[in-house]
N, C-alpha and C positions, 0 to 999 in steps of 0.2 A: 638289468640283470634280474632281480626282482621277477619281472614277467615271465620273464626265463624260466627262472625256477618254478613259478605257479603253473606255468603249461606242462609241465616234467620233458624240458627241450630232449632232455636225453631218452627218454620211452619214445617221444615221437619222431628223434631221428633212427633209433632202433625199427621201428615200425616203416620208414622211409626206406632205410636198407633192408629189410626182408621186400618190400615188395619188388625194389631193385632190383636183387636177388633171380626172385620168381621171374620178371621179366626179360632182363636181360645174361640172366644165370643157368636159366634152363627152358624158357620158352623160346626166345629165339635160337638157341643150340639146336633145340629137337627139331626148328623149320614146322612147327607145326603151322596152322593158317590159323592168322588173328585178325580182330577187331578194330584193335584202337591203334592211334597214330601215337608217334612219341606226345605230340603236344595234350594229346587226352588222356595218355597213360599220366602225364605232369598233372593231370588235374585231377586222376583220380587219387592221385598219391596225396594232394594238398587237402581234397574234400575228407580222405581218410583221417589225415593230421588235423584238420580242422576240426571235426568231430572230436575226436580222441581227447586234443585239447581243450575243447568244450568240456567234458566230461571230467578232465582234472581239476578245471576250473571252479563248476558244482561241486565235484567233490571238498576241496577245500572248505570252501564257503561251511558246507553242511557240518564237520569236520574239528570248525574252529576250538570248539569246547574241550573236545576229546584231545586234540592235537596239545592243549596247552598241556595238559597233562603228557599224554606220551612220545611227544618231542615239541616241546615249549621253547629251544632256541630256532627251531624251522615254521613257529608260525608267523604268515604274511599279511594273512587278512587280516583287518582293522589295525595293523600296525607299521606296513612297510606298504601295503594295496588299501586304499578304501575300498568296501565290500561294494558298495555302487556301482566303483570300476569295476571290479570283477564279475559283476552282474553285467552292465553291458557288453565286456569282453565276450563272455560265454554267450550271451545273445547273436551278437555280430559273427563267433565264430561257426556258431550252426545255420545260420542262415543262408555264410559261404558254402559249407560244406554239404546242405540241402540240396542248397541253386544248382551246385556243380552237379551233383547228384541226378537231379533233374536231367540235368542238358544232356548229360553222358548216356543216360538211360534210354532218352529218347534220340540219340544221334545214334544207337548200335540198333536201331531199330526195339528197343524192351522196353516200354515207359511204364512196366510194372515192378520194372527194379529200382524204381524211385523211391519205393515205398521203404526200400532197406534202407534208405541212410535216414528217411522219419524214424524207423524203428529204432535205429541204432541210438540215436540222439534220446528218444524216449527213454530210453533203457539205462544210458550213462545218468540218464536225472532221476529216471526211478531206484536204480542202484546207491546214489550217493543221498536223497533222502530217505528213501524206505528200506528198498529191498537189502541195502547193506546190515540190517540188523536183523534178516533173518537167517536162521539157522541153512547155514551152506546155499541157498540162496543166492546170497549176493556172489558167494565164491563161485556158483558155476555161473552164473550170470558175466561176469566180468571177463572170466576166462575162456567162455566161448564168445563172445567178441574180440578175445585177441586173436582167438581161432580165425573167427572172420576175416580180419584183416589180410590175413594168407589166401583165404577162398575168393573173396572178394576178386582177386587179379586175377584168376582165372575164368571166375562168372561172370566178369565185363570182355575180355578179350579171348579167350577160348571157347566160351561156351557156346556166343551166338555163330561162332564160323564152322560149330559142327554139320556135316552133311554125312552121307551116306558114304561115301568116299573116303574121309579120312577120319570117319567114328574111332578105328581103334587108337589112332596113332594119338588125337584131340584126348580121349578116354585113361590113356594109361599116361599121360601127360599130368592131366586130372586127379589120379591116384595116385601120384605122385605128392603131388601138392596135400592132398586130405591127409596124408599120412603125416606130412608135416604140422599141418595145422593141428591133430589129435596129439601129436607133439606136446606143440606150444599150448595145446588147452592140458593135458595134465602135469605141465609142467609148474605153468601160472598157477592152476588148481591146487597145488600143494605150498606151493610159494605165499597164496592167501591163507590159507591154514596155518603154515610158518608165522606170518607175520601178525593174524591174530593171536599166535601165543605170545609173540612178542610186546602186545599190544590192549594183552589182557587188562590192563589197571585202565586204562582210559577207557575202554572200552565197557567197563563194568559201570562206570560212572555217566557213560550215554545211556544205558540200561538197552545195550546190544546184546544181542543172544547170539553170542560166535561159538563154533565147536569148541573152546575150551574153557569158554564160561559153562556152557550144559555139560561136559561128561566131564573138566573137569581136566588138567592140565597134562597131566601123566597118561591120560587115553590117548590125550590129541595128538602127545610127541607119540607112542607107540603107533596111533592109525598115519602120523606121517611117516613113522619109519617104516611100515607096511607097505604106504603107497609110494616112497620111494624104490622097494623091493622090484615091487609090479612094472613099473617103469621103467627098472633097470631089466628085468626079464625080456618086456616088450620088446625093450632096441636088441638084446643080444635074437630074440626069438626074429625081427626084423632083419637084423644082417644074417641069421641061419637061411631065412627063407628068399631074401631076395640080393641079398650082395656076397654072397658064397662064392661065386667067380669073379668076382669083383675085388681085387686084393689091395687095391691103394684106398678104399671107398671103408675098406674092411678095420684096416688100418687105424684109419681116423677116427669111426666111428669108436675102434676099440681105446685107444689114445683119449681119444677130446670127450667120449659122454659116457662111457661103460664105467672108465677108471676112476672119472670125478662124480660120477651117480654113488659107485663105492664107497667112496669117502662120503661122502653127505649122508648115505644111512649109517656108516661108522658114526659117524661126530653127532648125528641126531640123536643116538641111541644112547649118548651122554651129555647131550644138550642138557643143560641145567638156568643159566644166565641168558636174562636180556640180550647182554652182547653175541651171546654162544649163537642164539636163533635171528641175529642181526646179522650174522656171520652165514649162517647159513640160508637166508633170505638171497645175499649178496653171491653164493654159490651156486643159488638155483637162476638165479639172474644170466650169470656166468655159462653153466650149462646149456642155458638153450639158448644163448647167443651162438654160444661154439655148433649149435646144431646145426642153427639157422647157418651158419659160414660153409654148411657140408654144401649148401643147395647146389650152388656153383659145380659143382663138383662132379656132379650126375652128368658133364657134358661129355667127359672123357668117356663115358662107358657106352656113348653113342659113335664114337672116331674108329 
């Protein structure tokens, strides 16, 4: 269980189900023409998880110090994992999720998109030793890799069956999907700002430089209550312009992410406590789960 917890099972079954989602929630409803067979869609889902959990892995390890301080009953390393182990875990996991990487790259005919899951891997170790400590940096760093994770299923199995013939159908398929992923990146984007506030006292004693160690506590809750605004404009400005005939689509969206975006800039705008922005970490978690559960949903507006 232990391991469980170091890999953050629960992020990487969340990540399993959005790709789910993408695949069998609105690419095969739209009949578009694809790439990958079930059993290479299974591995590109594993190389994803694999990866990912590489990267929570690093992250820990990098972590240990700052964690005793701002959540001292969840740390693992050197007390529940020798750090050894977690260092070959994280090894053994990117190497699967490379290889896979590999194979998949060059079975769709693209062995230039091998190079993204080296990238990706680099980026989870460069984020958890360095770039975590620069200023917004590590936040958009992180959060366009969850991006990815959304794109990713459409650039192994959509992209290479585009032809001339069914450009538009493959394309607005495709926009689809980026809309969502811009989503989940200013979602997470703000989520990491949240949770540096929450995370300000360990974080000062790593001598990390997060948005509210530099401007300072009270800015960072006002620029997240900002960016929460903007994000809630966006989806209402996205269902004005594209699910206006779309009434059950309309619905949900107005239900599941307009009404609970509402609340989180309420509650932020009086966040005060640890707990308060613990709380609303766990809301924005919430949020774009219920986004991601829309994806399915898009099939009906094809019947």
């Amino acid at each position: 269980m232990n391991y469980l917890k170091l890999i953050r099972y629960q992020n990487l079954l969340f990540i399993a189900l959005v790709q789910i989602f993408i695949k069998y929630g609105l690419i095969l409803p739209f009949e578009v023409d694809t790439t990958l067979t079930t059993f290479d869609f299974a591995l590109l889902v594993i190389a994803t998880l694999s990866i990912a959990a590489a990267g929570n892995i690093i992250n820990d390890v990098y972590d240990v110090e700052i964690d005793k301080i701002n959540k001292p009953n969840k740390v693992l390393i050197g007390k529940k994992i020798p750090e050894r182990n977690a260092n070959r875990l994280f090894i053994i996991l990117n190497i699967i999720g490379v290889s896979i990487g590999f194979y998949l790259s060059n079975s769709i005919g693209k062995p230039g998109f091998a190079a993204m899951f080296i990238i990706f891997s680099a980026l989870l170790y460069l984020y958890a030793s360095y770039l975590k400590g620069m200023l917004l940096i590590g936040n958009l760093v992180v959060s366009a890799l969850v991006a990815m994770s959304l794109i990713i299923v459409v650039l192994f199995d959509v992209l290479p069956a585009i032809n001339a013939q069914n450009q538009i159908a493959q394309s607005a398929l495709f926009k689809i999907v980026l809309h969502y992923s811009l989503f989940a990146f200013f979602i997470n984007f703000i989520r990491e700002i949240v949770k540096d506030v929450q995370d300000i006292n360990g974080d000062k004693k790593g001598e990390m430089n997060t948005l509210p160690i530099a401007i300072g506590r009270k800015r960072t809750v006002l620029t997240v209550f900002a960016l929460g605004v903007f994000i809630t404009l966006a989806v209402v400005f996205y269902m004005y312009e594209y699910l206006y005939d779309k009434q059950f689509l309309m619905l949900y969206f107005l239900l599941a992410l307009v009404g609970p975006l509402l609340f989180f800039c309420i509650k932020t705008w009086a966040a005060k406590s640890k707990s308060e922005f613990g709380m609303l970490s766990k809301l924005l978690k919430l949020i774009m789960f219920l986004g991601i559960c829309s994806i399915p949903l898009f099939q009906f507006t094809i019947l």
